[in-house]
N, C-alpha and C positions, 0 to 999 in steps of 0.2 A: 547309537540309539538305544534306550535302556527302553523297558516293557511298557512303560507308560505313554511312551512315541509309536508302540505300534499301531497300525490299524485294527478297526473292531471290522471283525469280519460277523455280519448278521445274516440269519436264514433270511431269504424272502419267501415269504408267508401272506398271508391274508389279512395278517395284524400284526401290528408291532407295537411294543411296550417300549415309549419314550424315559421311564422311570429311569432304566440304565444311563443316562444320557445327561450329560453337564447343562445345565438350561441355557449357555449360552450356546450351544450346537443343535439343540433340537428343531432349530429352521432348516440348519442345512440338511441334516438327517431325515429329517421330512422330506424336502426336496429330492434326495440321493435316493431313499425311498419308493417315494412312488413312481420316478424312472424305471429303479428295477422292479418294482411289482408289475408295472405294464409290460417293460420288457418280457417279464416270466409268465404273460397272459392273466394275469388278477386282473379284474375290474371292477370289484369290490371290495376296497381294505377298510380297516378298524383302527384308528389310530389313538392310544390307549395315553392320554395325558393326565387323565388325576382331575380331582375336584379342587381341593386346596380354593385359592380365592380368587381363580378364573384366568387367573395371567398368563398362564400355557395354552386353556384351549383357548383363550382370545387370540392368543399372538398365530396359532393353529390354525385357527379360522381365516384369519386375516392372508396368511399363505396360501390357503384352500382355494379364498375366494379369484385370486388374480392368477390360478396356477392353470397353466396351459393345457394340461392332461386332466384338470378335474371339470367335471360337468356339472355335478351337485354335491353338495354334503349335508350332511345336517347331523344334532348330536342325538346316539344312539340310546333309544330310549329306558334299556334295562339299563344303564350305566350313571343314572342320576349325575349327569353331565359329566362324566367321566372318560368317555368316550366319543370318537366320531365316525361316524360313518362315511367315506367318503364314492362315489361311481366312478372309473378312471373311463376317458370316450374310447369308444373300440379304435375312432379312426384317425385318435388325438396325432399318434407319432410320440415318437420319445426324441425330442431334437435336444 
């Protein structure tokens, strides 16, 4: 396995910066995500997509909206659509 098969090991925090991230992963990194933010008690993360011509945080949203742990989101207002806010439910479960 050479360095580029390893795993990205990322802090969970309260936000995470998808920039790092191959745009064909950042559904699943999403999803990977906010299991472990609930797991680690967040219930408020920021999820940092970029403005660019909306194809991130559309595809973003679109995960948001049917995601089992998310209650609401919506895009975060200093971030001129660059961002999203999302609630994870206290009593969603991480299944």
């Amino acid at each position: 396995m050479d360095e580029s098969d390893e795993p990205v090991v990322v802090p969970i925090e309260d936000a995470i910066d998808l920039h790092a991230f191959a745009p064909r992963d950042v559904l699943s990194v999403v999803d990977e995500y906010l299991h472990a933010a609930w797991r680690a008690g967040h219930r408020r993360v920021r999820l940092i997509h970029g403005r660019g011509i909306g194809a991130q945080r559309a595809a973003v949203q679109r995960l948001l909206a049917s995601h089992a742990l998310v209650e609401r989101y919506w895009d975060a207002p200093e971030s001129s659509l660059g961002a999203t806010v999302a609630v994870l439910g206290e009593n969603a479960g991480a299944s």
